[in-house]
C-alpha positions, -999 to 999 in steps of 0.1 A, spaced: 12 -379 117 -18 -391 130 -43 -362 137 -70 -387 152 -73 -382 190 -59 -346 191 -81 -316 201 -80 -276 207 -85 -255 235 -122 -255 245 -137 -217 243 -136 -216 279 -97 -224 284 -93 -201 255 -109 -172 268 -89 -179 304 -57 -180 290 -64 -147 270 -78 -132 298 -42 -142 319 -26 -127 291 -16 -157 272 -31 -147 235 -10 -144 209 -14 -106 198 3 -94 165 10 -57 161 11 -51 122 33 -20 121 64 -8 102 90 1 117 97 24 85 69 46 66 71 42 28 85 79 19 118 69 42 122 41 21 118 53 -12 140 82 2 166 58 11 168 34 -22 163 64 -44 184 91 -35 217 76 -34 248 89 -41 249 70 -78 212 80 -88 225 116 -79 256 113 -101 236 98 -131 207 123 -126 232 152 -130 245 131 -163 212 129 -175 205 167 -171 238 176 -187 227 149 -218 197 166 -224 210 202 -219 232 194 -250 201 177 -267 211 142 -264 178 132 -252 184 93 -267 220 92 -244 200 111 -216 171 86 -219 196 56 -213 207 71 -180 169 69 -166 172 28 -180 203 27 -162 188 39 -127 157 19 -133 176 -13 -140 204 -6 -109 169 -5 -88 155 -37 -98 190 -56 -97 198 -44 -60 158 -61 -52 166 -91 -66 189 -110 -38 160 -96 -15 130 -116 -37 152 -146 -38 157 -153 -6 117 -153 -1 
């Protein structure tokens, strides 16, 4: 495309069209705050289960078996983010 001949708004159009209402104004806010969603990806029904697995494990002193349940949350977390980062 040929960019030769093509010019902006002048300061003086610009600051007419803002003052019309015409600026482009971007309101930067979430419509979540970060402790909902950690609540809502971390206490799930499955983290729950394999929390209370976990617990039991390490009541009975299987703290290697117990161990592989917090590897198994940790892993389930990442795999359900990564259809979300690939479609960036």
């Amino acid at each position: 495309m040929d960019m030769e001949g093509i010019c902006g708004l002048t300061t003086a159009e610009a600051s007419a069209r803002w003052q019309r209402g015409e600026g482009n104004r971007v309101v930067l806010a979430s419509s979540r705050t970060y402790w909902s969603i950690v609540r809502e990806n971390l206490f799930t029904f499955l983290n729950g289960a394999f929390a209370a697995i976990g617990l039991v494990l390490t009541w009975l002193g299987n703290y290697g078996d117990a161990f592989l349940v917090v590897v198994v949350i940790l892993g389930s977390r990442r795999r359900q983010r990564l259809p979300g980062n690939l479609g960036q």
